[in-house]
C-alpha positions as CSV (number, residue, x, y, z in Angstrom):
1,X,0.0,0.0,0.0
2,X,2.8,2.3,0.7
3,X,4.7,1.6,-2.4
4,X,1.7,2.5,-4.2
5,X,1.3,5.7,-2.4
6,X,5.1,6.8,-3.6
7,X,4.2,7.2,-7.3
8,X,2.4,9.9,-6.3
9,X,4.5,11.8,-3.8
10,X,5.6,14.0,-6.8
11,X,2.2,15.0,-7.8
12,X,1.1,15.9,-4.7
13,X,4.2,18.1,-4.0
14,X,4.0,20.1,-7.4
15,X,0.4,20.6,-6.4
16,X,1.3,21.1,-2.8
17,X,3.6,23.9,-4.3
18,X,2.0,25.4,-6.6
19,X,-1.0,26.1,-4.5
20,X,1.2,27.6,-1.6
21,X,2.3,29.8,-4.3
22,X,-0.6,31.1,-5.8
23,X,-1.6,32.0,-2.1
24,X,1.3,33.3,-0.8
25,X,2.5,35.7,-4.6
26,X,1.3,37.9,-5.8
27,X,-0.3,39.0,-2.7
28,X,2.4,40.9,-2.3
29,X,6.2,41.5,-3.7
30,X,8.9,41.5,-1.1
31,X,12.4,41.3,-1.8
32,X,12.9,37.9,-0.2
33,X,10.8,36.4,-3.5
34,X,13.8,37.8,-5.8
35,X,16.4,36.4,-3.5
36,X,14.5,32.8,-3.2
37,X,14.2,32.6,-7.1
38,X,17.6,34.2,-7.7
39,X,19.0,30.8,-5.5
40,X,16.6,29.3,-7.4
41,X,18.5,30.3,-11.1
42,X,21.8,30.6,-9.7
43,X,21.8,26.7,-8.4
44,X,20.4,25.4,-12.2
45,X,23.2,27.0,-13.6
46,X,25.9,25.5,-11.2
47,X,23.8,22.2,-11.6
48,X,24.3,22.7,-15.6
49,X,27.9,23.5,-15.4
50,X,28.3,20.7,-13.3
51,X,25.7,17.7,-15.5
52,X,28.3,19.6,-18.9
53,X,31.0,18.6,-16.5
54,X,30.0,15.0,-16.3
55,X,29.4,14.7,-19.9
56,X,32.7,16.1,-21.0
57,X,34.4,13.3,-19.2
58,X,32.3,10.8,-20.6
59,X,31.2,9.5,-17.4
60,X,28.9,6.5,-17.4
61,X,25.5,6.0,-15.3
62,X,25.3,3.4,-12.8
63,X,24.3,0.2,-13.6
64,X,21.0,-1.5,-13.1
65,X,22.9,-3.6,-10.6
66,X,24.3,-0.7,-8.8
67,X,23.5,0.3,-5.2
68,X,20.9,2.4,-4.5
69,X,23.3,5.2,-3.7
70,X,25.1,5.3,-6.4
71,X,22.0,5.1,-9.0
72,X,20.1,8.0,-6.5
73,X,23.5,10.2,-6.7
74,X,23.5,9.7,-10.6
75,X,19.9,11.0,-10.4
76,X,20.1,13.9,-7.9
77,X,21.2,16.4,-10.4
78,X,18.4,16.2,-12.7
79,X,15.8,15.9,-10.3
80,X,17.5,19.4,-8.7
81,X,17.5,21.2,-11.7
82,X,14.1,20.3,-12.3
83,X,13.5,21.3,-9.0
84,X,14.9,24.9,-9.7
85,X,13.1,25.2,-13.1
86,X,9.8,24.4,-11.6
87,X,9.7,26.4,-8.7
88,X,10.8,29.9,-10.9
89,X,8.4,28.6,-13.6
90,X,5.7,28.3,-10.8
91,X,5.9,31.5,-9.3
92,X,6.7,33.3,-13.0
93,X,3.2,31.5,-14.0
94,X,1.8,32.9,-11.3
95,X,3.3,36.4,-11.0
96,X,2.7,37.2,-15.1
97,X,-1.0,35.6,-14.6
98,X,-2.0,37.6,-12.0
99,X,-0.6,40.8,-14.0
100,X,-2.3,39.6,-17.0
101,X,-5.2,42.2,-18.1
102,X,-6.4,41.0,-22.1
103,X,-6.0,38.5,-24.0
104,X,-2.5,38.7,-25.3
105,X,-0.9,38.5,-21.8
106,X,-2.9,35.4,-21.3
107,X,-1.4,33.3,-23.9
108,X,1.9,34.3,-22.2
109,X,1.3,33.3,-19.2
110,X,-0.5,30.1,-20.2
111,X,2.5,29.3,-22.6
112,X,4.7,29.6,-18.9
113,X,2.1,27.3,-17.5
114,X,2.6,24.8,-20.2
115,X,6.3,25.2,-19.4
116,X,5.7,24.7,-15.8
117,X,4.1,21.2,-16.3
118,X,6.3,20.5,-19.1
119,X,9.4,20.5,-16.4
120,X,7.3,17.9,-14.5
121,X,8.7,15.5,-17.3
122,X,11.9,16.7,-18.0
123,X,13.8,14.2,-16.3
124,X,17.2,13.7,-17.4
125,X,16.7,15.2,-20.8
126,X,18.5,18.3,-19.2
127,X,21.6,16.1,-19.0
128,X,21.2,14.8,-22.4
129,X,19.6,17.8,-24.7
130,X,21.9,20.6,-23.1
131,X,20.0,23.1,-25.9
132,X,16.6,22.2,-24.0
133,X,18.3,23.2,-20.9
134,X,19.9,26.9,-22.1
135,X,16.5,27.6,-23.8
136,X,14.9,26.8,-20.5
137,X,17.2,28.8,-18.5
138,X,17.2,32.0,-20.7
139,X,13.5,32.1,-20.5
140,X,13.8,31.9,-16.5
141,X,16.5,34.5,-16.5
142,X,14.6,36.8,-18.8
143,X,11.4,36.8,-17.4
144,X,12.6,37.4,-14.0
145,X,14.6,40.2,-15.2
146,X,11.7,41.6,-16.6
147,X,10.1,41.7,-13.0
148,X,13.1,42.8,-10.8
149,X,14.4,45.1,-12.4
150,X,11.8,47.8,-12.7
151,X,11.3,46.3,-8.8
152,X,14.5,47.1,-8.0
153,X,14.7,50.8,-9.8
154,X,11.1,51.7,-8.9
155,X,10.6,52.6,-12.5
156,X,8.9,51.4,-15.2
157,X,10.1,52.8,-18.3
158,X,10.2,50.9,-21.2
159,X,13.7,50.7,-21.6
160,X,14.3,48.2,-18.7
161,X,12.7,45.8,-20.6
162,X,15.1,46.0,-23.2
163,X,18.1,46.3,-20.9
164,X,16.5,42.9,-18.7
165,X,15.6,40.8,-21.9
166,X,19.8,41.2,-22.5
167,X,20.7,40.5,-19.9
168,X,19.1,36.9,-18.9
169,X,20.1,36.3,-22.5
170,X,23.6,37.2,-22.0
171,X,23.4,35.4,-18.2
172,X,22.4,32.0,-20.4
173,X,25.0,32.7,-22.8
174,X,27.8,33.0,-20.4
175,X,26.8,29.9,-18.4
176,X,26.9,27.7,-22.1
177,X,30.7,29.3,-22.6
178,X,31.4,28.6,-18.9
179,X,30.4,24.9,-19.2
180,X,33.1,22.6,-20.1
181,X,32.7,21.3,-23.5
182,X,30.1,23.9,-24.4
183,X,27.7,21.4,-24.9
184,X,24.4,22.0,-26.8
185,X,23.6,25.0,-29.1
186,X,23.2,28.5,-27.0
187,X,21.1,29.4,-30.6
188,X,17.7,28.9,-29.4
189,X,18.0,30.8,-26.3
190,X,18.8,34.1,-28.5
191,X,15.9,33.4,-30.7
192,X,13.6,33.0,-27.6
193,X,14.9,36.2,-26.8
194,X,14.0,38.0,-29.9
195,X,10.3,35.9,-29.5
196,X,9.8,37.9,-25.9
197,X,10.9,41.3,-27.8
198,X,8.1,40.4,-30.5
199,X,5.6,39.6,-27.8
200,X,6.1,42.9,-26.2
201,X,6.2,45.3,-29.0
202,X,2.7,43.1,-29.8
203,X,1.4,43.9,-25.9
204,X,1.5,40.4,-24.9
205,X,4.0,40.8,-21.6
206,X,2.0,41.8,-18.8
207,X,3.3,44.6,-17.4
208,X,4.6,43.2,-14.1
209,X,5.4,44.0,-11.5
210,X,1.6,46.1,-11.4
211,X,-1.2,43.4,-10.3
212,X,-4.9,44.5,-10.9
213,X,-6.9,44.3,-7.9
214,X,-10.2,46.1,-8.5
215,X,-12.0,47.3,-11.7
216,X,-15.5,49.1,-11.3
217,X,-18.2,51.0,-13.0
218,X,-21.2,52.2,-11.1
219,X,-22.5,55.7,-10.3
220,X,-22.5,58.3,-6.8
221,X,-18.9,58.0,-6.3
222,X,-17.6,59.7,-3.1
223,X,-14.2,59.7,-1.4
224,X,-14.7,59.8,2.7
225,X,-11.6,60.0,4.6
226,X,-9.2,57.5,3.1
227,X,-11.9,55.7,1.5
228,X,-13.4,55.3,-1.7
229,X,-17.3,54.9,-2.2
230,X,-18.8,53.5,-5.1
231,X,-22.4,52.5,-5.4
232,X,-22.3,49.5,-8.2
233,X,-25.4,47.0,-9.4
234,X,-25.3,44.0,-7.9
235,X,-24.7,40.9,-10.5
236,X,-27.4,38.0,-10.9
237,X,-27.1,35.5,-8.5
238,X,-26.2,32.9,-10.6
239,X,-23.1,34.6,-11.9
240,X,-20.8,33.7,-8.8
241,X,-18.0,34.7,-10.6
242,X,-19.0,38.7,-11.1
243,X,-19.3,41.3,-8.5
244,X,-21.1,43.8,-10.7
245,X,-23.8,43.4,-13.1
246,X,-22.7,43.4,-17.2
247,X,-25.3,45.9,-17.9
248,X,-25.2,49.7,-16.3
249,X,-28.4,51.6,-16.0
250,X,-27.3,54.9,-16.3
251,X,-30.2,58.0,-15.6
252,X,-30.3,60.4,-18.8
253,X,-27.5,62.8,-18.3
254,X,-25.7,60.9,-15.4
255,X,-22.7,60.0,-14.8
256,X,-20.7,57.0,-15.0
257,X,-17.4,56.7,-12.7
258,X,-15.4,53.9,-13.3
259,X,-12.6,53.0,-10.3
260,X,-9.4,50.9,-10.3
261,X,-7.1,49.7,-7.5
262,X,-3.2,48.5,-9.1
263,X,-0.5,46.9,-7.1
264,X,2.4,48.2,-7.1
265,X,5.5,47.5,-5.3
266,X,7.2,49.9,-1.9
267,X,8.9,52.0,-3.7
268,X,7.8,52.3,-7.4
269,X,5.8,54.3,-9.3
270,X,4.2,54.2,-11.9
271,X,2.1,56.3,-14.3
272,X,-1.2,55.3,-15.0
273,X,-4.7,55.8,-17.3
274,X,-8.4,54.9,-17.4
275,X,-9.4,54.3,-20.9
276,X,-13.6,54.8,-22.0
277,X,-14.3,53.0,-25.4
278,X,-17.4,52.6,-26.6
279,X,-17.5,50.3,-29.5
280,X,-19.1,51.9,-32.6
281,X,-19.7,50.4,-36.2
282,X,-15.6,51.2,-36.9
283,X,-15.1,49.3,-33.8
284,X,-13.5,50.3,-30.5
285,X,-13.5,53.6,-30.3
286,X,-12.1,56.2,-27.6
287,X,-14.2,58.8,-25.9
288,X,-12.4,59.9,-22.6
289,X,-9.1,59.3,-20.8
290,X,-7.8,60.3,-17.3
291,X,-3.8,59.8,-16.7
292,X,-2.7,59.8,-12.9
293,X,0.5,58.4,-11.0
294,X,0.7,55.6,-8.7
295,X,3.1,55.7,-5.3
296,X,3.5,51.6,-4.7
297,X,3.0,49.5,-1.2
298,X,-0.4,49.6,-0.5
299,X,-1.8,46.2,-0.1
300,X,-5.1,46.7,-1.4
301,X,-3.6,49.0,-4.6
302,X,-3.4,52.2,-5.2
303,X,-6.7,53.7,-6.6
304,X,-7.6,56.2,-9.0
305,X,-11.3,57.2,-10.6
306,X,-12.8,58.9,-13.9
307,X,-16.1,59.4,-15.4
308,X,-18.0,59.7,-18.3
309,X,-21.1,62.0,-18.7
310,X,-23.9,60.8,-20.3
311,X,-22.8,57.8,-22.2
312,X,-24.7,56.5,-25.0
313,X,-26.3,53.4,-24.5
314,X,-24.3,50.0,-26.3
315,X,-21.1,48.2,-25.5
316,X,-18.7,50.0,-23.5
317,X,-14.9,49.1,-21.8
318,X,-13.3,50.6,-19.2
319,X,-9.0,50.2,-19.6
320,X,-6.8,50.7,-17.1
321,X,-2.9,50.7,-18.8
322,X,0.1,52.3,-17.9
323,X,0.7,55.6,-20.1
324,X,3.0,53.7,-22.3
325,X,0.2,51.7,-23.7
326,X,0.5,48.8,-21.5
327,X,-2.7,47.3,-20.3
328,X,-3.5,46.0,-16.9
329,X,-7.1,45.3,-17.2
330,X,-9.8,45.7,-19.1
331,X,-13.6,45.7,-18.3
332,X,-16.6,45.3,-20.3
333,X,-19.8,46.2,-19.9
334,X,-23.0,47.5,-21.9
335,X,-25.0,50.6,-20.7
336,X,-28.5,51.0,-21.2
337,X,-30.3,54.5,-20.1
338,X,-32.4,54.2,-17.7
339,X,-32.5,53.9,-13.2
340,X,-31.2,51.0,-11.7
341,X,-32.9,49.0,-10.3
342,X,-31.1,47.8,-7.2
343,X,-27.2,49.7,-6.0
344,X,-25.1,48.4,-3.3
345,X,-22.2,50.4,-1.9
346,X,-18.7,49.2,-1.5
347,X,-15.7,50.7,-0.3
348,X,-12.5,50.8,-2.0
């Protein structure tokens, strides 16, 4: 009965794991994340260097007839780096999906998710097919680039994506002339570059580190004391998953306020926009915009409001996106004129 249980001691720690994760990131961003994923990086490539090590000298695997020792010290180093891999592609997954505002950003971070459960079958392949192993590093180097460094200079101007996409690139490219033999081609791991480049000039990167906590239309907005008041139509029942009804009564001539709260790290800011689109027979087309700034480090994000007056009735969307074009989150709605019927308050 116990031997049966084992095959599934690695299932139910990735689960295990990634759940803790998705609980515990994203919540917040603290410096100790960097440091336990920069371990995290920095021990696959010393595991790397040493698996290149191994081959170089030609060493053979244990036999069949081995002691267990001897086959589970063969095995250690892959399982490691797998390890490694899978706990920055975890919280990556998580970090870039919780960022994720449109469409775009969602392939991305369902493409790191495939990558995430991808590693769960690695195996030894990264001692075999060194390529698979720089291509897989270069895209964890990148990425987290991407994050800390705008973390780290509390700015997010363009430029440091440019600046971090080099230099995980360059990080995997030194590690593949570092490793003895230079096994593998370090190739792919450029072109994976240039694919991230593309996916950003096309909007697809979220723009982390910024995590979208609230997004809200509704009507008699009024700030009291430190708090935001927004009186919003309730959602049907049976729609568990919305806080706010899709359509918007609005009362001829009203006026339609539309709120957002955005994560931000201590320390960064970050300039923001609210976005009104009503979709017309051209398609989406823009009828108001309101730019602010954002301080980061407060928990439940940092807020900011617009309005529309008197919007015509028909599909609308509400954007909030860093100045720079970079959306965060998008939401739609349709308004029809007319009084609501029911408005409950919440506080922001």
């Amino acid at each position: 009965m116990l031997g049966s249980l084992r095959r599934f001691y690695p299932v139910a720690a990735f689960f295990a794991g990634f759940i803790w994760d998705a609980l515990t990131i994203g919540q917040r961003v603290r410096p100790l994340d960097f440091v336990r994923l920069g371990g995290f990086l920095a021990g696959a490539a010393l595991l790397a260097w040493w698996l290149a090590h191994r081959d170089a000298r030609a060493v053979l695997p244990p036999s069949p007839d081995a002691g267990w020792r001897l086959r589970l010290g063969w095995q250690l180093p892959y399982l490691a780096v797998q390890f490694f891999f899978g706990g920055i592609f975890s919280a990556l997954f998580i970090l870039y999906f919780k960022s994720s505002g449109h469409f775009g950003a969602w392939l991305v971070a369902l493409l790191l998710g495939s990558l995430l459960v991808a590693n769960e079958f690695a195996g030894e392949r990264y001692g075999r097919r060194f390529t698979l192993t720089w291509a897989l590093f270069a895209i964890n180097a990148i990425l987290l680039a991407n994050f800390a460094l705008p973390y780290a200079l509390g700015s997010l101007d363009p430029r440091w994506f440019y600046v971090s996409t080099l230099a995980g690139a360059l990080l995997a490219q030194a590690c593949w002339w570092l490793a003895p033999g230079r096994p593998g081609r370090i190739g792919p791991a450029w072109l994976l570059a240039g694919v991230l480049l593309a996916a950003w000039q096309a909007g697809m990167i979220a723009p982390v580190p910024l995590v979208k906590k609230e997004l809200a239309v509704g009507q008699a907005f009024e700030q009291r004391g430190g708090d935001y008041l927004l009186q919003v139509e309730p959602a049907p029942g049976w729609q568990f998953w919305r806080s706010q009804a899709s359509t918007v009564n609005v009362p001829p001539g009203g006026r339609l306020y539309g709120l957002s709260a955005v994560y931000a790290p201590q320390g960064l800011t970050a300039r923001l926009e609210h976005r009104w689109e009503y979709r017309g027979p051209g398609g989406w087309q823009a009828m108001a915009r309101s730019r602010f700034a954002s301080s980061g480090g407060r928990e439940r994000g940092f807020r900011g409001y617009s309005w529309v007056q008197a919007p015509a009735e028909g599909d609308w969307r509400l954007v909030v996106a860093t100045q720079d074009g970079r959306t965060i989150g998008i939401l739609y709605f349709q308004v029809r004129q007319g009084r609501p019927a029911e408005l409950v308050q919440y506080r922001y």
